[in-house]
KOLKEFI-662908 format. One record per residue: chain; residue number from 0; y, x, z of N, C-alpha, C in turn; residue in three letters. Coordinates in pm, 1 decimal. Example, Ala and Ser with C-alpha at 12.3 -4.5 7.8 and 13.67 -1.06 7.14 Angstrom:
KOLKEFI-662908
chaine  num  n_yy  n_xx  n_zz  ca_yy  ca_xx  ca_zz  c_yy  c_xx  c_zz  residu
A  0  -569.0  1319.0  780.0  -450.0  1230.0  780.0  -330.0  1320.0  780.0  ALA
A  1  -225.0  1285.0  708.0  -106.0  1367.0  714.0  3.0  1290.0  787.0  SER
//
This chain:
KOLKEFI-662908
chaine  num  n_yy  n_xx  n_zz  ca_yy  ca_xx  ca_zz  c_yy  c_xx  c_zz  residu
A  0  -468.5  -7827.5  -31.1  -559.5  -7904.2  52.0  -700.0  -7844.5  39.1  UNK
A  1  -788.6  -7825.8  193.8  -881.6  -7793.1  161.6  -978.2  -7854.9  150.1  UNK
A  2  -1133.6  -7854.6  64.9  -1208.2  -7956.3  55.4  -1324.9  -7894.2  152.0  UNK
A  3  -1386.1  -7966.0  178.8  -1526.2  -7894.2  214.3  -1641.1  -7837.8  110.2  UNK
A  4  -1703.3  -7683.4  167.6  -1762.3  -7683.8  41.4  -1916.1  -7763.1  -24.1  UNK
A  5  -1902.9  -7789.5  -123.9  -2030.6  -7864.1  -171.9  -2164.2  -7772.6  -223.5  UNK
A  6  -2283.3  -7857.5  -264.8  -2410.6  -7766.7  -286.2  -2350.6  -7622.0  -414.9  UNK
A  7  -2518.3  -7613.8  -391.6  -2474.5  -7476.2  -520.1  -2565.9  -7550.0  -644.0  UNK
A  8  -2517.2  -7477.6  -787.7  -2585.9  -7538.1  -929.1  -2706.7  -7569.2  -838.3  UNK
A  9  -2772.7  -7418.9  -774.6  -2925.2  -7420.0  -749.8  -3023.5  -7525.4  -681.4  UNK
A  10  -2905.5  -7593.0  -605.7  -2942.0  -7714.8  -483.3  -2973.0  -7838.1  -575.6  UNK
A  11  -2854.5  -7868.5  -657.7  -2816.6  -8001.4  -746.8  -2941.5  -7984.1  -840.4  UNK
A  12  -2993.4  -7854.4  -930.5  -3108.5  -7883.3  -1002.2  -3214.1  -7884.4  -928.1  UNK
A  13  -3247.2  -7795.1  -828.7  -3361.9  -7865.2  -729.7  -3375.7  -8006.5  -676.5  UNK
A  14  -3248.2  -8051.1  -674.2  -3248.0  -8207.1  -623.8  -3300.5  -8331.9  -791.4  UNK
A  15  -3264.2  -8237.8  -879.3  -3347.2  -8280.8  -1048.7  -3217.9  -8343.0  -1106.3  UNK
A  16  -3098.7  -8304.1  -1104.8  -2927.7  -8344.3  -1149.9  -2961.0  -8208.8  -1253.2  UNK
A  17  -2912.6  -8233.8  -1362.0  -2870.5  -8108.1  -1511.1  -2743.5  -8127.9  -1555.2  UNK
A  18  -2665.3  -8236.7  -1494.7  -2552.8  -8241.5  -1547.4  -2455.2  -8294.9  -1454.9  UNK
A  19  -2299.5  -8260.2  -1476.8  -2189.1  -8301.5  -1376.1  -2099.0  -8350.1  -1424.0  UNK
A  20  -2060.5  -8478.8  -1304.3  -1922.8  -8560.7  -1366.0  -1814.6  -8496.7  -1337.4  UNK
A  21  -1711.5  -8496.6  -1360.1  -1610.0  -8421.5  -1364.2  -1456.3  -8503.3  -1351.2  UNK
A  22  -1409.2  -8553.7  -1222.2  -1303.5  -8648.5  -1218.2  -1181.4  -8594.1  -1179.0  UNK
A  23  -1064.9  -8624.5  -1259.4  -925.1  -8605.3  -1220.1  -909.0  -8588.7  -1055.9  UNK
A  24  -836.0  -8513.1  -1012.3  -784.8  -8497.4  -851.8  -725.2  -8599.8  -843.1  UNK
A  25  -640.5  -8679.0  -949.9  -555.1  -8742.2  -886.4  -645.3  -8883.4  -949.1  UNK
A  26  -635.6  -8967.2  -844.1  -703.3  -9085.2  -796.2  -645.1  -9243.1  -902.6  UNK
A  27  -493.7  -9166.8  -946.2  -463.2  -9307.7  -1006.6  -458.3  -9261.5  -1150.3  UNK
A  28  -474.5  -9136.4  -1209.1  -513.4  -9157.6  -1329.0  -674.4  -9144.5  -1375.1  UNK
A  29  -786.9  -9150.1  -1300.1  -900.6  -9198.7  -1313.6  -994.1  -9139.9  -1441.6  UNK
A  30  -926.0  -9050.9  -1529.4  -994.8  -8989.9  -1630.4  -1102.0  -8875.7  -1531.3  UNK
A  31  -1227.0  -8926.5  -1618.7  -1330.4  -8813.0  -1575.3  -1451.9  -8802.2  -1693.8  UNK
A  32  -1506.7  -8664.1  -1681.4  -1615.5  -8641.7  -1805.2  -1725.9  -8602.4  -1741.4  UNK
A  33  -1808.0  -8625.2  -1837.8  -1959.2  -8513.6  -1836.6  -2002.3  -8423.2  -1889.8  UNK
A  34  -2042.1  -8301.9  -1814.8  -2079.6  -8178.4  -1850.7  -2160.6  -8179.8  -1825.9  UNK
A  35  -2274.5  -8070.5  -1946.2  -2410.7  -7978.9  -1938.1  -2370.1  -7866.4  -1775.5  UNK
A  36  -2497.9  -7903.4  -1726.5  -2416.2  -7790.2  -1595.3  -2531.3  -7683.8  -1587.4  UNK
A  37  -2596.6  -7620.5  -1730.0  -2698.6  -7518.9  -1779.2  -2613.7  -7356.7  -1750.8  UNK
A  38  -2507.1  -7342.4  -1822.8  -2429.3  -7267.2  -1758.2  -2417.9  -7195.3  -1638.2  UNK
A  39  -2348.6  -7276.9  -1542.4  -2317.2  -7226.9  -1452.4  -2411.5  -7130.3  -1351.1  UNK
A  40  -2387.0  -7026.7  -1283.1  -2501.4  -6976.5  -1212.7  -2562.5  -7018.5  -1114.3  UNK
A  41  -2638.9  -7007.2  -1058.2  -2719.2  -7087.6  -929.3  -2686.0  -7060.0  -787.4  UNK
A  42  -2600.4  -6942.3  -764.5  -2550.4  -6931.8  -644.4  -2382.6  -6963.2  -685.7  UNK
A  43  -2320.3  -7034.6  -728.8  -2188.5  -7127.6  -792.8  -2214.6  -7220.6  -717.4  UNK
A  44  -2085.5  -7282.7  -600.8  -2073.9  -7375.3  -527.9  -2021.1  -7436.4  -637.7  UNK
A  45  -2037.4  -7628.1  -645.6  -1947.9  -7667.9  -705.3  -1794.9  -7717.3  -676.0  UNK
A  46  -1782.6  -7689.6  -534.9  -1643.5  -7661.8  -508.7  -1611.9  -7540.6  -578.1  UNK
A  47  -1684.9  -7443.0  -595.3  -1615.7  -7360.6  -643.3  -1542.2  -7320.9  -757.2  UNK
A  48  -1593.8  -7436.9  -853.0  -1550.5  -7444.9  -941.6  -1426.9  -7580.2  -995.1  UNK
A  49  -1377.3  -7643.0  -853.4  -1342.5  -7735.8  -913.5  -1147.1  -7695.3  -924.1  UNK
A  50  -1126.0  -7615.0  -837.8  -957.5  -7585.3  -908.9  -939.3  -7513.7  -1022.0  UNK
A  51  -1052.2  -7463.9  -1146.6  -1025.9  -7420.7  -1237.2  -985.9  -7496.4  -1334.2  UNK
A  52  -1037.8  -7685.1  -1285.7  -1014.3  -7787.4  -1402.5  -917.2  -7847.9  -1420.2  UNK
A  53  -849.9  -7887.4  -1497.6  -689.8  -7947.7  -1568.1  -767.1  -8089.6  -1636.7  UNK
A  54  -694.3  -8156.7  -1617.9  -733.6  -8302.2  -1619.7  -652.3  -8330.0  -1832.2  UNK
A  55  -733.2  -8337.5  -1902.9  -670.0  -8341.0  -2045.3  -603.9  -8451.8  -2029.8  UNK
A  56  -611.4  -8544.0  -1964.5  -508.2  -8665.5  -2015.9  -384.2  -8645.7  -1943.5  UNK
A  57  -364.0  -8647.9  -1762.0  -228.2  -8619.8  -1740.6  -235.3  -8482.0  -1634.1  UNK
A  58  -275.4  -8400.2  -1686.9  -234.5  -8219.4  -1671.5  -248.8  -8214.5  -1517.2  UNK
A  59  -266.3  -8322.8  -1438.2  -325.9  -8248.5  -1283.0  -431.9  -8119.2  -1273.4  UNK
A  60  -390.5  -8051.5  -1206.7  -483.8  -7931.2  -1182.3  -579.6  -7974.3  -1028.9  UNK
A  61  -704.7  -7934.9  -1081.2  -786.0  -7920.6  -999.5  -889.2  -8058.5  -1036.0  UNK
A  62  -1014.3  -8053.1  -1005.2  -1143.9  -8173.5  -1010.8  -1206.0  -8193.3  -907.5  UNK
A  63  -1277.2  -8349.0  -938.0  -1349.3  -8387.0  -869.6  -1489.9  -8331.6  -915.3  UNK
A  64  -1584.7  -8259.0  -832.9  -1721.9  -8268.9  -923.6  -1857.5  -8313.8  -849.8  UNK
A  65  -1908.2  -8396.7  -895.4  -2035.5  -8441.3  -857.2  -2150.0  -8459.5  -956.1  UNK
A  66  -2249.1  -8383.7  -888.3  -2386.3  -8353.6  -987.3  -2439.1  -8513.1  -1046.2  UNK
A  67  -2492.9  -8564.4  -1150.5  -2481.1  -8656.3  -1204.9  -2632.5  -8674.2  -1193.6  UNK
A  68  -2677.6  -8780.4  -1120.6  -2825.1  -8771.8  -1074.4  -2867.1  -8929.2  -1165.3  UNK
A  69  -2997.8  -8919.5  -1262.3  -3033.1  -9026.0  -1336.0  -3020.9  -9135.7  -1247.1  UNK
A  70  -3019.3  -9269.2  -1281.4  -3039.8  -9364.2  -1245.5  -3214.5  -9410.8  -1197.8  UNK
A  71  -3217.8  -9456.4  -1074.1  -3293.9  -9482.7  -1053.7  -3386.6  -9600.3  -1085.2  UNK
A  72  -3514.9  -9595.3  -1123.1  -3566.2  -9728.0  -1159.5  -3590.6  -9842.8  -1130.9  UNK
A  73  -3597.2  -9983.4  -1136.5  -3575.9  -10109.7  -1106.0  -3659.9  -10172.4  -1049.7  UNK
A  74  -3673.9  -10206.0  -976.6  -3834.9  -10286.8  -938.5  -3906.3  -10181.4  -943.3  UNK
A  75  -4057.8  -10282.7  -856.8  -4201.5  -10118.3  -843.3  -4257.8  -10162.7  -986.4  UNK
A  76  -4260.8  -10208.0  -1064.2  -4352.2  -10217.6  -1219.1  -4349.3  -10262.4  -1276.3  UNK
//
């Protein structure tokens, strides 16, 4: 299946994201992590990297990845 492709490292840290969640392909076992995304190079789609990942809990190949952007703050003050 094909995905569409997503930003590059370079986009996601310009947008001020340093790190990526990282979710199972498959939808009903729901395991996902967080990675340092210092690494990767800046012209690296992060589609491009997501059929290299194997899911440690039940061995699906391939990830979900989305740049992990802080939470935004609450009220103006």
């Amino acid at each position: 299946m094909n995905h569409p492709p997503k930003i590059t490292f370079a986009q996601m840290r310009a947008s001020g994201a340093r790190e990526i969640l990282i979710y199972c392909r498959d939808h009903r076992c729901g395991h996902h992590v967080e990675s340092d995304a210092d690494g990767w190079p800046d012209d690296v789609r992060l589609s491009d990297i997501e059929p290299r990942f194997t899911c440690q809990r039940c061995g699906q190949r391939g990830a979900e990845i989305r740049p992990k952007f802080s939470e935004a703050p609450m009220g103006t003050g």
